[in-house]
C-alpha positions as CSV (number, residue, x, y, z in Angstrom):
1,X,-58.5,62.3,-138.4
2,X,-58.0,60.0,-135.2
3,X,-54.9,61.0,-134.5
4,X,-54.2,62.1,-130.5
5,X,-53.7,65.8,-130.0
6,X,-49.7,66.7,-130.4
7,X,-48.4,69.5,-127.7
8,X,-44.7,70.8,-128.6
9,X,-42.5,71.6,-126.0
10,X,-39.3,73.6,-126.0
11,X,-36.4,72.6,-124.1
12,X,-33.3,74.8,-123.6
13,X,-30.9,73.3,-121.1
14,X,-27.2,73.4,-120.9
15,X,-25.1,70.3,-122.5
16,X,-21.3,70.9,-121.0
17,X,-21.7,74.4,-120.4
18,X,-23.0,75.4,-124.4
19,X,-26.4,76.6,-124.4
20,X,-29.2,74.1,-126.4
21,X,-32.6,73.9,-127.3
22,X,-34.9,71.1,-128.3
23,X,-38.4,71.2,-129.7
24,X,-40.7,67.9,-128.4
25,X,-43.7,66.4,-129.2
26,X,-45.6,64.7,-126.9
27,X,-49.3,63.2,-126.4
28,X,-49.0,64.6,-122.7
29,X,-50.5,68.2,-122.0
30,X,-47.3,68.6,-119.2
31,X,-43.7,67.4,-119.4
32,X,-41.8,67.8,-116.3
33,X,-38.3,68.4,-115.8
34,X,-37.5,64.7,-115.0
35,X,-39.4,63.7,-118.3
36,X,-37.2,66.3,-120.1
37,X,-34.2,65.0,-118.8
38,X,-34.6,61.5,-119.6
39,X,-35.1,62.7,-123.3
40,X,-32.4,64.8,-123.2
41,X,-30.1,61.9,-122.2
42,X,-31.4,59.5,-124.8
43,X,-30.9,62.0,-127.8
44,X,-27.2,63.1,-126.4
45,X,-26.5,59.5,-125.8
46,X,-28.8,57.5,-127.2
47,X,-26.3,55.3,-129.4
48,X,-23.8,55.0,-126.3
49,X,-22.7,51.3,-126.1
50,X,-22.7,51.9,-122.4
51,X,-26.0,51.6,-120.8
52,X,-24.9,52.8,-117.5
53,X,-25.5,56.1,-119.4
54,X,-28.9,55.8,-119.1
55,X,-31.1,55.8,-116.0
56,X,-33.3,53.1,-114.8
57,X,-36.9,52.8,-115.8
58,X,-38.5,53.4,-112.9
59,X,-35.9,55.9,-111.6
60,X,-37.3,58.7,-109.5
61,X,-36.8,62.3,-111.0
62,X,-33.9,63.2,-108.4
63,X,-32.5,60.4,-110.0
64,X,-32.5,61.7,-113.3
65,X,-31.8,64.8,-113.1
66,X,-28.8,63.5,-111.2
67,X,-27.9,61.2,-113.9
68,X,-28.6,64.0,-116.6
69,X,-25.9,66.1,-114.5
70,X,-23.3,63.7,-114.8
71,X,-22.9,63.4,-118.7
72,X,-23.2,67.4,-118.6
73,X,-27.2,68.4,-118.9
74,X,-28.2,71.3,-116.7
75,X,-30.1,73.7,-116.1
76,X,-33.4,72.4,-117.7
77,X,-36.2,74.6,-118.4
78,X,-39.2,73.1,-120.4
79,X,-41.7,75.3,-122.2
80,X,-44.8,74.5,-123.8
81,X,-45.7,76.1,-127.1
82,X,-49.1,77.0,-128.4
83,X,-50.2,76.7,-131.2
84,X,-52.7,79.5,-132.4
85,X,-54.5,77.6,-135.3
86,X,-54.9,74.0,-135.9
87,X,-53.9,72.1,-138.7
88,X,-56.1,73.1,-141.6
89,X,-57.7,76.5,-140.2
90,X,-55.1,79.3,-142.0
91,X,-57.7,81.8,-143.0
92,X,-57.7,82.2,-146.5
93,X,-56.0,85.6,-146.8
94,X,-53.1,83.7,-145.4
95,X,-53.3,80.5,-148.4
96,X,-52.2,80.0,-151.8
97,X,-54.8,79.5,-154.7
């Protein structure tokens, strides 16, 4: 009932050269490139024992993007997708009895 409005975002990038989507959920109406790269890089290497892998916290988005380059994530595009009815709202022509 409290809960903070979810937005999904799509991702579809390039991991070595394969085309790949991802589907996000974020409390934040906009996710940039830069945010979508850092996420990226967590879930590809996210249990790496080497934390090189991973860019600094306050690392600009050049930075990132770089860093996502180097362990093969390109070509980011981030899309946001909308929802058409909330939680709860299916009209009843569309629900089981």
């Amino acid at each position: 009932m409290f809960d903070k409005p979810t937005h999904t975002f799509e991702l579809n990038y390039l991991f070595q050269n394969e085309p790949r989507n991802h589907l996000v959920d974020s409390e934040h109406e906009r996710m940039s490139q830069a945010s979508a790269a850092r996420h990226l890089i967590e879930l590809h290497n996210g249990d790496a024992e080497n934390s090189l892998v991973m860019p600094e916290a306050g690392a600009d988005e050049g930075k990132i993007l770089e860093q996502a380059e180097v362990i093969g994530i390109t070509d980011i595009g981030v899309s946001k997708l909308v929802h058409e009815h909330e939680p709860g709202t299916t009209p009843g022509h569309h629900q089981q009895p």
